[in-house]
C-alpha positions in Angstrom: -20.6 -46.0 -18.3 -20.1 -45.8 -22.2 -21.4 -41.8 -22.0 -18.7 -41.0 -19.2 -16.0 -42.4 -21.1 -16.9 -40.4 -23.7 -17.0 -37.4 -21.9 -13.3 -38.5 -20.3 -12.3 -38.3 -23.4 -13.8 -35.1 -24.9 -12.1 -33.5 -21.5 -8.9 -35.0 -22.3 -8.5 -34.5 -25.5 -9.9 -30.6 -25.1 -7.4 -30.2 -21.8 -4.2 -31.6 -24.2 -5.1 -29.7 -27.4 -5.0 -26.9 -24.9 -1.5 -27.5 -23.5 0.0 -27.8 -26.8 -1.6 -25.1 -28.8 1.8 -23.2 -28.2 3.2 -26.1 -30.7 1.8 -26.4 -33.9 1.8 -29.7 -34.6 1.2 -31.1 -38.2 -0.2 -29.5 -41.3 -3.9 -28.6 -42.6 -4.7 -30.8 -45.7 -1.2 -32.8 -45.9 0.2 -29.2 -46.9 4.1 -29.8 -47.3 5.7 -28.0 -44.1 8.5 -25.7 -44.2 12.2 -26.7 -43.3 13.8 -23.6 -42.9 12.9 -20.6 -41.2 14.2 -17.3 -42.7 15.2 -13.8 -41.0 16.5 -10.8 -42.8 19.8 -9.5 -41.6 18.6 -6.1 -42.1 16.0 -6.8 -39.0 19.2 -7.9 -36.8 21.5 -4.8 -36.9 22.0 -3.2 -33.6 22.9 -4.9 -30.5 20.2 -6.8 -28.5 17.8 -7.0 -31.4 16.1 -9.6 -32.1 13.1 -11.6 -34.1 10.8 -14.3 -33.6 10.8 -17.6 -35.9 9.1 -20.9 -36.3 10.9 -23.9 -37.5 9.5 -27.1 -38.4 11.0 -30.2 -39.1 9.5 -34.0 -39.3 9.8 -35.6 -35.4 9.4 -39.1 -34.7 6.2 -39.6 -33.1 3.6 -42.9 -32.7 2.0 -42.3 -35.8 5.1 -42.2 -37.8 7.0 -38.6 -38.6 5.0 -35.5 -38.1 5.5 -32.3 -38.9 5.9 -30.2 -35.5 7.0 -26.2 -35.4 9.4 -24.9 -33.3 9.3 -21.4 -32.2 12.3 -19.5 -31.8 14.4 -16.1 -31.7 17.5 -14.9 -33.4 19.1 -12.5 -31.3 22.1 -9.9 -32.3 24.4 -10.0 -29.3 26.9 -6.9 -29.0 30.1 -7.9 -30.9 32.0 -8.3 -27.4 30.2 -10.9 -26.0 29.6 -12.6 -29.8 33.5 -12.8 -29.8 33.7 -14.0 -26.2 31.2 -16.8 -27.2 32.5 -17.3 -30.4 29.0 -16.9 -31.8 28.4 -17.6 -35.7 28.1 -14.0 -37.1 27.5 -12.4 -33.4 23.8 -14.3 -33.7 22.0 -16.4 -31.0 19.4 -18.9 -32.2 17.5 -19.9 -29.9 14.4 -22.1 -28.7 11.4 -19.9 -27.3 11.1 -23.9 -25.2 11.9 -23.7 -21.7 14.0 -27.1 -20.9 12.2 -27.6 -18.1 8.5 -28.5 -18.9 8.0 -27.0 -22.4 6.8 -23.1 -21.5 6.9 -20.4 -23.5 10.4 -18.0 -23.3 9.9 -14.4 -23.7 12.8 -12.4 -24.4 13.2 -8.8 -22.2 15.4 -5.9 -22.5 15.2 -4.5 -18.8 13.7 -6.3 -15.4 11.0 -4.0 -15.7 9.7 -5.6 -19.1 9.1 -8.9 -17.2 5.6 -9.0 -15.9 6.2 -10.4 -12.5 8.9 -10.5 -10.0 12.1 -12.4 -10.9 14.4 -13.5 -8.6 18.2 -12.4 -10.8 19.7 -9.7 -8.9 21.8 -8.6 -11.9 20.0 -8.0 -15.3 23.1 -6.1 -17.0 21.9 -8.0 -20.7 18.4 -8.6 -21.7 16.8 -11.9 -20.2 15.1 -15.0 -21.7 12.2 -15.7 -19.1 10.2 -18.4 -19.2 6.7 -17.7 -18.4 5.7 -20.6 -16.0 7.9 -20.9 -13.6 10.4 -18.3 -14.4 13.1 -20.1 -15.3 16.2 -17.6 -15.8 18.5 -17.5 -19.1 21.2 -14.7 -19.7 22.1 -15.3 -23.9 25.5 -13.1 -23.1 26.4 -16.2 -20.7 25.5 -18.9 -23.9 21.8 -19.0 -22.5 23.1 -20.3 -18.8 20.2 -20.7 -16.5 20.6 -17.9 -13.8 17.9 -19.0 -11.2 14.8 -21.1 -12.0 13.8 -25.0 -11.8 15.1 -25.1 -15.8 18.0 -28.0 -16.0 19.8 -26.7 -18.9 19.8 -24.0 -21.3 17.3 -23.6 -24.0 17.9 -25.7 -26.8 19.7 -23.6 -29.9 19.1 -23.8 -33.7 21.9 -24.4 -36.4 21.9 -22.0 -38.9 23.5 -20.3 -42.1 23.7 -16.8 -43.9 22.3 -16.7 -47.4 20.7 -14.2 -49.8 20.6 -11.5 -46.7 19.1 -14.0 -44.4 19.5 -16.3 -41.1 18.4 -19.5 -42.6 17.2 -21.7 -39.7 18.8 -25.5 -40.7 17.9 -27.2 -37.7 16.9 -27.9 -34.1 19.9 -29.2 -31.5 19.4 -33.0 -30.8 17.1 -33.4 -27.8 14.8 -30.2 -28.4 12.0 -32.2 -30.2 10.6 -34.1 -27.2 8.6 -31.0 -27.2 7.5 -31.0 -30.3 
């Protein structure tokens, strides 16, 4: 009895280390963890490029506040549909979290990028796919979900311009039950 609990529990705790290995929760050695998340400018130039980031910030969780990472993408949007969005510097910061069970988001320039079939008829912009159940988000609509279980948008980071960067500040409220 004792020695299948204890295997219950070795599978359990493998299968849910598993399942959130795309968060990084915590830090090695009570290292201090990062609370901003920089991105040159320079890397952000021409329309529809873009960059990967990981933010962490503290989260409420049972064993008090832990550190937990965030990944992410700044995306230059064409100055038309910045304008039309009223976008802070014609820059989207967004979660790489789908809002509908925590999957990863991949961001693709043309349909054909996307690994499997998606069910968008139009892909005039690149698409934020997640990778599960492909959820749908067009970032020149604001991230609206355009087909796909997702409930809501991805969740979007607050952010600033300083010394040639995108300083990520924080995480929109609700985005850290994934964490």
């Amino acid at each position: 009895m004792i020695a299948r609990r204890r295997l219950l529990r070795c599978l359990l705790g493998a299968g849910a280390s598993l399942s959130l290995s795309f968060f990084k929760k915590g830090s090695v050695h009570g290292a201090a963890a990062p609370s901003e998340a920089k991105v040159p400018l320079a890397r952000l130039r021409s329309p529809w490029s873009f960059a990967e980031i990981e933010f962490t910030k503290k989260i409420k969780t049972h064993r008090g506040l832990q550190p937990s990472t965030f990944p992410g993408y700044v995306i230059r949007v064409p100055d038309a549909i910045a304008n039309r969005l009223a976008l802070k510097d014609g820059l989207y910061a967004i979660s790489r979290i789908c809002p509908h069970e925590g999957c990863p988001i991949n961001f693709y320039r043309r349909r054909a990028d996307a690994p499997f079939p998606l069910t968008v008829e139009e892909f005039a912009n690149p698409m934020l796919v997640c990778t599960c159940h492909q959820s749908a988000f067009d970032p020149a609509q604001g991230g609206k979900v355009l087909s796909g279980p997702a409930p809501r948008p991805p969740w979007t980071f607050d952010f600033v311009i300083r010394g040639g960067n995108v300083v990520i500040r924080d995480l929109e409220p609700g985005g850290e039950k994934w964490g």
